[in-house]
C-alpha positions in Angstrom: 3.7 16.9 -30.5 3.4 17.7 -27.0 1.2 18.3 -23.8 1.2 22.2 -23.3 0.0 24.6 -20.8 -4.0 25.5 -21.4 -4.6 21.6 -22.8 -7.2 19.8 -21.8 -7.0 15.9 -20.4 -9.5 13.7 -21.9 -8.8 10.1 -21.8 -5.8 8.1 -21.1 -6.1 4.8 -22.3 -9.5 5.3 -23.3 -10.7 6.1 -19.9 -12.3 10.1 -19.2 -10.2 11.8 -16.8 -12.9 13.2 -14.2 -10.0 14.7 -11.6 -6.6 13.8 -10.7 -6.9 10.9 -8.9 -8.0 8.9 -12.4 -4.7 10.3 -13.7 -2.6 9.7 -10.5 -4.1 5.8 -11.3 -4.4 5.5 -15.0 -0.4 6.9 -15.4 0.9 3.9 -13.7 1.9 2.5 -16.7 4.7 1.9 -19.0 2.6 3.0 -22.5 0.0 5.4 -22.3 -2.4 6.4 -24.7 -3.6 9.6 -24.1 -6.0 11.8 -25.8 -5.7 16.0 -25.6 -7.7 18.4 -26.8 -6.1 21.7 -27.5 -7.4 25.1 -26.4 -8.3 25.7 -30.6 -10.4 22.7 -29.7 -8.4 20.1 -32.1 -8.0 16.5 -30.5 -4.3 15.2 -30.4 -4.3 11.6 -29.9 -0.3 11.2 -28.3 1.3 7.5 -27.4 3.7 7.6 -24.7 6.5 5.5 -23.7 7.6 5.7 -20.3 8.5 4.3 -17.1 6.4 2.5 -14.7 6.1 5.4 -11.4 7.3 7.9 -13.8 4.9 11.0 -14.2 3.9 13.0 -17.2 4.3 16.2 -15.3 1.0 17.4 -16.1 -0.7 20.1 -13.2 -3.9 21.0 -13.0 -5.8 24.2 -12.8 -8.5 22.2 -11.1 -7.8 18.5 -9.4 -11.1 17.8 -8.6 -14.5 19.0 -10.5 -17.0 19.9 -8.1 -16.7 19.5 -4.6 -19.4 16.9 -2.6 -20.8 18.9 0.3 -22.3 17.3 3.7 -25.6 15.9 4.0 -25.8 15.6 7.5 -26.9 18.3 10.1 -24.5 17.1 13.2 -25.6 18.5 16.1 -22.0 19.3 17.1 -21.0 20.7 13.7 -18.6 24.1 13.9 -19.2 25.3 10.7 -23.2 26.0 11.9 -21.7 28.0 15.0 -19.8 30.3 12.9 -21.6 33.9 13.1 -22.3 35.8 10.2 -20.2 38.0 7.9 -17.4 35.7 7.7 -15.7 34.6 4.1 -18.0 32.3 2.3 -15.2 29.8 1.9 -15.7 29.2 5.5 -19.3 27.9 5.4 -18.7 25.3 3.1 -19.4 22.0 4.4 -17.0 19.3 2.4 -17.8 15.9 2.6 -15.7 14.4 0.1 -13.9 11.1 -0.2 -11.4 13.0 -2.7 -10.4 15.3 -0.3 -9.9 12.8 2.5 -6.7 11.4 0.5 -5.7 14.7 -1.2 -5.8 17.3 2.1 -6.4 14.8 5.0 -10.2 16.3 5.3 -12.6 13.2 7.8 -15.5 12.3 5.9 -18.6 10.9 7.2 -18.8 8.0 4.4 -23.1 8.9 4.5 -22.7 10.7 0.7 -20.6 7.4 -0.5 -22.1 5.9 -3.5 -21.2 2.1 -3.9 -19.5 3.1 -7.4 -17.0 5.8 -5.6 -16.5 3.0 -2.7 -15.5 0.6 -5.4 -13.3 3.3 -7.4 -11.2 3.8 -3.5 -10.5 0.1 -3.5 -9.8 -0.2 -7.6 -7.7 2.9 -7.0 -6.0 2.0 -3.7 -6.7 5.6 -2.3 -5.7 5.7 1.2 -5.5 6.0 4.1 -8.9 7.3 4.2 -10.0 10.0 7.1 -13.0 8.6 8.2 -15.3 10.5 11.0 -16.7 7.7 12.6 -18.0 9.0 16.0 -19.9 6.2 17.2 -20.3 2.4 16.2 -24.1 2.7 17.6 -25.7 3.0 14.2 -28.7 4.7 15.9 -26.6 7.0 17.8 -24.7 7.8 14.6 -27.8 8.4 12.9 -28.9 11.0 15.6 -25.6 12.4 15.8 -25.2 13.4 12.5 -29.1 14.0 11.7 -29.0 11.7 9.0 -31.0 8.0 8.3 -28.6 7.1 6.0 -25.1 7.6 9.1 -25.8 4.1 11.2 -24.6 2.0 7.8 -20.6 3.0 9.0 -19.6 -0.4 9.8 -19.9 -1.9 6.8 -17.6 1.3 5.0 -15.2 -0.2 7.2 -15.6 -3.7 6.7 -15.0 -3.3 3.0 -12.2 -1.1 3.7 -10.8 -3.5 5.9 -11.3 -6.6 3.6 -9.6 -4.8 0.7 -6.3 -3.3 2.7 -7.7 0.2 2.6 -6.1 1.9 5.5 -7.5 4.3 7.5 -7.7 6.8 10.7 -10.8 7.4 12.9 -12.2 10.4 14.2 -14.1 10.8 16.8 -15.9 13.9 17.8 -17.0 13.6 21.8 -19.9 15.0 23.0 -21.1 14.6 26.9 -24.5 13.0 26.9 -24.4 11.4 23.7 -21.2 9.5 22.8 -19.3 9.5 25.8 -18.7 7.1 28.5 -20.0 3.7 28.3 -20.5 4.5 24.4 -17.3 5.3 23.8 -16.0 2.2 25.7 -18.8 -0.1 23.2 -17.3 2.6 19.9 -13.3 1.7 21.0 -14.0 -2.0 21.8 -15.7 -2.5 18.3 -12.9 -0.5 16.5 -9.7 -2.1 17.9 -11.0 -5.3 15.7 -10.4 -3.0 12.5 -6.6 -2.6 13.4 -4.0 -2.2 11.7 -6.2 -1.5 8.7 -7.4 1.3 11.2 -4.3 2.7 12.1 -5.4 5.2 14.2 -8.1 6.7 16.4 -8.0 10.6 17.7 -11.0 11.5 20.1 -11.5 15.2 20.4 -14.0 17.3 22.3 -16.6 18.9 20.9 -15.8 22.2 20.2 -19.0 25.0 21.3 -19.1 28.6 20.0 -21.1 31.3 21.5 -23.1 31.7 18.2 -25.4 28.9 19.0 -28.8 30.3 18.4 -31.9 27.8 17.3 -29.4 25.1 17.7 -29.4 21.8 20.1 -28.2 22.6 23.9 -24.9 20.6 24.2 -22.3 20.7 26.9 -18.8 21.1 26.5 -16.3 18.7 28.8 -15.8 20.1 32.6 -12.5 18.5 34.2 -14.3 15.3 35.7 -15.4 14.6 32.3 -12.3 14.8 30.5 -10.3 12.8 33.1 -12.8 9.9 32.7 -12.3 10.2 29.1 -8.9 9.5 29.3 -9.0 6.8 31.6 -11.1 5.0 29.1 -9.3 5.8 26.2 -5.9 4.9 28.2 -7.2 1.6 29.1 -7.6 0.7 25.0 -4.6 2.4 24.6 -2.4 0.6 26.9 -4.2 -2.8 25.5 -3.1 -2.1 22.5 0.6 -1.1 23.0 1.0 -4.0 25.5 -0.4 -6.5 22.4 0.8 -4.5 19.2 3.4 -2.1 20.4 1.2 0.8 19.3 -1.6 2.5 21.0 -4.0 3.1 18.2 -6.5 5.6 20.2 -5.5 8.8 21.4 -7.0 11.4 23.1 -6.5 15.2 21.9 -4.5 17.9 24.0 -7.5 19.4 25.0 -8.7 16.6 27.2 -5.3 16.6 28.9 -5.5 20.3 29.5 -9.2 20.3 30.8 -8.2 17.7 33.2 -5.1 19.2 34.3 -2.6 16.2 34.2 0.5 16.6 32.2 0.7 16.0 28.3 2.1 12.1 27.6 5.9 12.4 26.2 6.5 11.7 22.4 6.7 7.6 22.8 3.0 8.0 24.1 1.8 8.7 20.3 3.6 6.1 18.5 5.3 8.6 15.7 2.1 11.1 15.9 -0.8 9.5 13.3 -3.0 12.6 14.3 -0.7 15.5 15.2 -2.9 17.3 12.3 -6.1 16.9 14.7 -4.4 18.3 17.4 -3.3 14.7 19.2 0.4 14.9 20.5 1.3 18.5 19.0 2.2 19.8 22.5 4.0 16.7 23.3 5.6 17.1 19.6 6.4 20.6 20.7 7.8 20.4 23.1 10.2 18.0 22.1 11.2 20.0 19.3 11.7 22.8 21.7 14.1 21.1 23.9 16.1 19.7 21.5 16.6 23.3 19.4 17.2 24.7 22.8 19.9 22.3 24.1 21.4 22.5 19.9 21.8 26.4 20.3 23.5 26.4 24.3 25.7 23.4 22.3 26.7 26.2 19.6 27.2 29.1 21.3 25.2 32.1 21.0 27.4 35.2 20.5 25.3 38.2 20.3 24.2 41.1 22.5 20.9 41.8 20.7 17.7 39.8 21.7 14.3 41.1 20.4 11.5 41.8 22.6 9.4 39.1 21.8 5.2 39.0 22.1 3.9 35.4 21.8 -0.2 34.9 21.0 -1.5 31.7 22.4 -5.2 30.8 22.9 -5.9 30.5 26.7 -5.5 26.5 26.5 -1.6 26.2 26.1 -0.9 29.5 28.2 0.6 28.1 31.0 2.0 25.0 28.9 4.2 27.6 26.8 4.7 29.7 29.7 6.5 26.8 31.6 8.8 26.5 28.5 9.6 30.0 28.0 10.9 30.1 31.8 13.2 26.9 31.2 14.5 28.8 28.1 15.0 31.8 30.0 17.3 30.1 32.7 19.8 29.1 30.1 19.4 32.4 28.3 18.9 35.0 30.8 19.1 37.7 27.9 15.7 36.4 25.9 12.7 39.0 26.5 9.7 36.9 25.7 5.8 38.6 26.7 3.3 35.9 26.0 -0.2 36.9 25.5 -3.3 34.7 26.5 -5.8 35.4 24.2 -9.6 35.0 25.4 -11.7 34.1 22.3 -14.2 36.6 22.2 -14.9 35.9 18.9 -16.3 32.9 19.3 -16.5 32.9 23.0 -14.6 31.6 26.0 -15.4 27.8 25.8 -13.2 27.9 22.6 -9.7 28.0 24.1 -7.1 26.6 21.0 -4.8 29.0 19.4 -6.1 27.7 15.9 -9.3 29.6 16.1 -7.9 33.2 16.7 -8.9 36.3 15.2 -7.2 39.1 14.4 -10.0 41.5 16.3 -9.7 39.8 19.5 -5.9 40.1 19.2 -5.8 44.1 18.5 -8.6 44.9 21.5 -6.4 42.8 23.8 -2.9 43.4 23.2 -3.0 46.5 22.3 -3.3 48.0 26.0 -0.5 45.9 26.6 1.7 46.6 23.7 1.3 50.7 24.1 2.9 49.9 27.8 5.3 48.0 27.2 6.2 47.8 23.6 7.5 44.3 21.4 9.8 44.4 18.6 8.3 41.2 16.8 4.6 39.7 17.3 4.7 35.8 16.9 1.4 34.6 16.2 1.2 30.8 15.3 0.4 29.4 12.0 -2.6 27.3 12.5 -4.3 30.5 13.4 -3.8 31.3 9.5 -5.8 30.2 6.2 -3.1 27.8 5.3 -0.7 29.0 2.6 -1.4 32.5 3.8 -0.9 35.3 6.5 -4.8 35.7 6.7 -6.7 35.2 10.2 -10.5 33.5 10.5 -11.7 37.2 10.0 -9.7 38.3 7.3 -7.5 40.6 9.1 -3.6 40.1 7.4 -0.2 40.0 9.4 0.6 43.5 7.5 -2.7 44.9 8.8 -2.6 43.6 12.0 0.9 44.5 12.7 0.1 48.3 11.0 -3.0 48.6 14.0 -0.8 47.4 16.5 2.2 49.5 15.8 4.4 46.1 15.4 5.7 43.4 13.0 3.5 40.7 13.1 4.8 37.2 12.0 3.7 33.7 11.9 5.8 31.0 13.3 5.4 26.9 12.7 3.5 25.0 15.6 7.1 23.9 16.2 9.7 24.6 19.1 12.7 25.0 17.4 10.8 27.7 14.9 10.0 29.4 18.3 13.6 29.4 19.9 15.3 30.7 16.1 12.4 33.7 16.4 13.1 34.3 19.9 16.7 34.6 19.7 17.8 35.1 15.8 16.6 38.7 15.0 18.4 41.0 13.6 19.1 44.3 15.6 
């Protein structure tokens, strides 16, 4: 008797399997009973011996039965500025404490019931992505449109009392969070580390498609540079006390304010490179090392591609400056790099990870039919991960078939950039 492909996981040890975190739990031990029904629907009852962290091997079609949506209407929510037409994947709002440990999503913690609350702690499921926002529990609750949002502290008071780690999110919006708030929202979170490891503050991110929805204002230069000071005051508190900085602010307010990116020590190993916080920094360091790794080998080859690079209009002159360092130790490189105004969602939106494919063919193509590229390099966060898919559905194959060019994704990583840029084959 065995577990097969096409069986179905009922119980172990007399517990119902509802997704894979029960099993992930329930397996942690040495004798297992566990109960399988097969697909000619006959129930196997199998006893296991095995060791303690060792896994049964069993994958899922599905980890997770159902997926909890959002409850909240936030007023600076992106998924309600997306404009019609779009994949219906793309409209759904997750707000589920399952996918905070599984993919990394931030949940709001408002759709927590106290029995899923105690299952994280029975469970030990962490670190938990939490999308705090604000520690004013009626700001909160006007923030996110929802009664139930200005109960957050005590999600992280129970979190914090039962070694739950966690990171914090916090989306900034002028007028409402900023400023003084944010100063009371960091001074009240520092008290949660280092069961809060971290805290990312990003700007709020405003589409064009914002019909019938609440007048907000993104961040003009004055307005990120005061963010940062007030960030880098907690910040530097922190590192001066614990030797880590715990709150850091995204690229974006760097680049809105015009002062050069912090180097790598800044972000303390990079808790939120996924939320864009340190990935140019990260970047660039990766670049310089491959770079200076490849002048220390040798490069022996008369053949460099012509090289088109995609970028939103953010990091333009950030890659730009790299590309010319690379350039004076390799005179032969022939990099273009592309700006790419987001017309798609409008010009406020600036970051490479929220490209389209039709913005990239009505721009480039001028440019391309003058002076043609042998390889397109578009990054990967501009892709459905897993895939070669843009936001709108348009492929690398078809994009690089309308453009007369092979189109590629590359890593968000400097060393993937220098190997394209110099490692094609003639």
């Amino acid at each position: 008797m065995e577990i097969e492909a096409g069986d179905k996981l009922l119980t172990i040890n007399k517990t119902q399997i509802m997704d894979v975190l029960d099993y992930r739990y329930l397996i942690a031990d040495e004798t297992l009973m566990v109960e399988i029904e097969k697909p000619d629907g006959e129930i196997w009852e199998l006893e296991i011996e095995k060791d303690f962290e060792e896994d049964l091997g069993v994958l899922f079609t599905e980890e997770m039965i159902g997926t909890k949506t959002c409850k909240n209407n936030c007023i600076f929510c992106f998924i309600d500025q997306l404009p019609k037409g779009m994949r219906e994947s793309l409209y759904v709002k997750d707000d589920d404490e399952r996918l905070s440990f599984l993919t990394g999503n931030y949940i709001t913690m408002t759709n927590l019931t106290k029995a899923e609350l105690d299952r994280i702690i029975r469970y030990r499921i962490m670190p938990m992505n939490l999308s705090i926002h604000t520690t004013n529990p009626e700001l909160r609750c006007k923030m996110l449109n929802n009664r139930f949002a200005g109960d957050v502290m005590s999600y992280l008071d129970a979190f914090k009392a039962n070694g739950i780690q966690m990171n914090g999110q916090i989306v900034l919006v002028p007028g409402y969070n900023d400023d003084l708030e944010l100063i009371k929202t960091l001074a009240d979170l520092k008290a949660y580390y280092p069961t809060l490891q971290s805290v990312s503050v990003v700007p709020v991110g405003i589409s064009r498609h914002r019909q019938g929805l609440l007048e907000i204002k993104g961040f003009d230069q004055a307005g990120a540079q005061r963010t940062i000071d007030i960030i880098n005051k907690i910040h530097t508190e922190m590192e001066e006390k614990f030797g880590d900085g715990f709150v850091y602010p995204s690229d974006e307010f760097f680049l809105k304010a015009g002062v050069s990116i912090p180097g790598p020590t800044y972000y303390n190993g990079f808790p939120q490179i996924e939320n864009g916080v340190g990935m140019l920094s990260d970047f660039e360091e990766s670049f310089n090392e491959g770079l200076e790794s490849w002048l220390h080998k040798g490069l022996d080859k008369k053949f460099f591609p012509k090289v088109g690079i995609v970028t939103g209009t953010a990091a333009y002159d950030y890659l730009r400056e790299l590309i010319k360092k690379m350039k004076k130790k390799i005179p032969e490189i022939d990099v273009e790099i592309y700006a790419l105004t987001n017309d798609f969602f409008g010009e406020a939106i600036t970051v490479s990870g929220l490209m389209t494919g039709q913005d990239i063919i009505e721009q480039l193509k001028p440019g391309l039919e003058a002076n043609p590229r042998d390889i397109l390099l578009i990054p990967e966060n501009a892709l459905r991960s897993g895939t070669n898919i843009l936001l709108d559905d348009w492929t690398l194959e078809t994009l690089g078939q309308a453009l007369d060019i092979k189109a590629v994704g590359v890593p968000v990583n400097g060393e993937s950039l220098i190997l394209r840029i110099i490692s094609e084959e003639e």
